[in-house]
N, C-alpha and C positions, 0 to 999 in steps of 0.2 A: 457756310463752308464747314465739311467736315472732315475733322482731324486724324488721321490714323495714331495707332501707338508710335509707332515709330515720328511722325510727327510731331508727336505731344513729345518725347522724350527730347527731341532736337531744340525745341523753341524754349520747354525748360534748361535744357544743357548753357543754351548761348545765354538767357537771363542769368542763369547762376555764374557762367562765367564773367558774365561781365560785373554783375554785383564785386566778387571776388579780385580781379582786376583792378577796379575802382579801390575796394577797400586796399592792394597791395600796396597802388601807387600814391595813395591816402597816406597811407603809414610813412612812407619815404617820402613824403613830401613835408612831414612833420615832423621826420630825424626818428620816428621808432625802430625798432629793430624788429620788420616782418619773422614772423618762422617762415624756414625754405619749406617746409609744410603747404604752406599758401600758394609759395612761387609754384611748387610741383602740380598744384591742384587747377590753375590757371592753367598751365601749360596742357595735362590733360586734356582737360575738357577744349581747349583752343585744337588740339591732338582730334579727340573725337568730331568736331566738326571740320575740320579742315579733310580729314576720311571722306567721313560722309558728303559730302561739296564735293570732291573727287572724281567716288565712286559717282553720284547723279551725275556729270558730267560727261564721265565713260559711259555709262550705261545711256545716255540722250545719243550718244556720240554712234553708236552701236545701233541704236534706232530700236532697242528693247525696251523703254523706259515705259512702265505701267502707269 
């Protein structure tokens, strides 16, 4: 199976988000005090996939999908 860039960037995006997630809700779960730093950087990247899922969606939908 081969990966386009855009693929590559999507499968690392969801592994770093979820690392980062894990580590936010790691931290409150052990009473530290996350930086909002953290929460924004989850949100993101949860932002740039939820796009992306979207837009494939619309674009299947449309019957352009390459």
């Amino acid at each position: 199976m081969k990966m386009n860039t855009l693929d590559l960037a999507r499968v690392w995006a969801a592994i770093t988000g979820l690392l980062l997630a894990v580590t936010y809700f790691g931290m409150l779960y052990v009473r530290a005090n996350p930086s909002p730093v953290l929460a924004m950087l989850v949100t993101a990247i949860g932002g740039f996939e939820l796009f992306l899922f979207g837009q494939d969606e619309w674009l299947k939908r449309r019957g352009k999908h390459g």
